[in-house]
N, C-alpha and C positions, 0 to 999 in steps of 0.2 A: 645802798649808796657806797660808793668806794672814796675812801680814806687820801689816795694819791694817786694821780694818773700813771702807770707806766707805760708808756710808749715800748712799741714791737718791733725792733728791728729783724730782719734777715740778717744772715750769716755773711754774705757779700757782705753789709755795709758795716758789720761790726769788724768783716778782714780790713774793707778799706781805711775805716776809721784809728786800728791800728797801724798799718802802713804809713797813714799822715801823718797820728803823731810819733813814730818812730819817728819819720822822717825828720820832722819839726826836731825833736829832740836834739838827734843826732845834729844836726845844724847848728842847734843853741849850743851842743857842748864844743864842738869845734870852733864857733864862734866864744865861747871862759876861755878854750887852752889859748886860742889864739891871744885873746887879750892877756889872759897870765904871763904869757913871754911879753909883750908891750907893757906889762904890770900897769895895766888901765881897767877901768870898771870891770866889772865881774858880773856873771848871772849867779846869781844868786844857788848853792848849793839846796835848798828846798824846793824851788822853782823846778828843780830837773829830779828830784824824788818824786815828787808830787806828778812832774809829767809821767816819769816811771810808772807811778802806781795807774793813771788812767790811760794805760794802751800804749806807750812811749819804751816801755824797758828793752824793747829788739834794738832800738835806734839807740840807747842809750850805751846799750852794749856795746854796740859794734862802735860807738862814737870810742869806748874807753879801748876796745881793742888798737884801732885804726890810731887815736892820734896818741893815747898812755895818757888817758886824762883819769883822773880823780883814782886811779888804781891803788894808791898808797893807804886811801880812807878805808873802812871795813866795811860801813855801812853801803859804801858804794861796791864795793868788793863783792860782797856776798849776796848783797839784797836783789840787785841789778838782774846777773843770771835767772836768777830763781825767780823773780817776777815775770820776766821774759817764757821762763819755758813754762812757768802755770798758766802765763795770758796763750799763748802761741799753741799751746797742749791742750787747753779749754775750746778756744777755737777750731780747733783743726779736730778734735772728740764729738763735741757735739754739731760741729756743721758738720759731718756728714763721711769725713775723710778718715776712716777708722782701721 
């Protein structure tokens, strides 16, 4: 008898599922910088680590390139990249593309 179900994804749906939430991400951080210039509610800086850590850090990225959001923090500095290229590196190794 098994302990926890784990569900079997393919390789397609674990690329798509990080392209969504890059995507998402990306969206949420342009939607902080924007309201940081309006100095109106915020998302929340754990909110987009957290996205980061499951599948989000490509969109997180490119959100800190594109608009110079959260670049000043370290944690977002450093962390960001390197979750990106381990998730995007992981993916693209064992789907198939080597």
């Amino acid at each position: 008898m098994e302990l926890f179900y784990l569900p079997q994804f393919n390789n397609q749906q674990l690329i798509m599922f990080c392209l969504f939430a890059s995507f998402v991400l990306l969206l949420l951080a342009g939607w902080d910088k924007l309201q940081a210039k309006r100095q109106k509610g915020r998302v929340p800086e754990r909110l987009l680590l957290w996205g980061a850590f499951f599948g989000g850090a490509l969109g997180l990225w490119l959100a800190m390139t594109w608009f110079r959001h959260k670049t000043n923090k370290p944690v977002f500095y450093y962390l960001t990249p390197l979750l990106a290229m381990l998730q995007w590196g992981a993916l693209l190794y064992w789907g198939g593309i080597r």
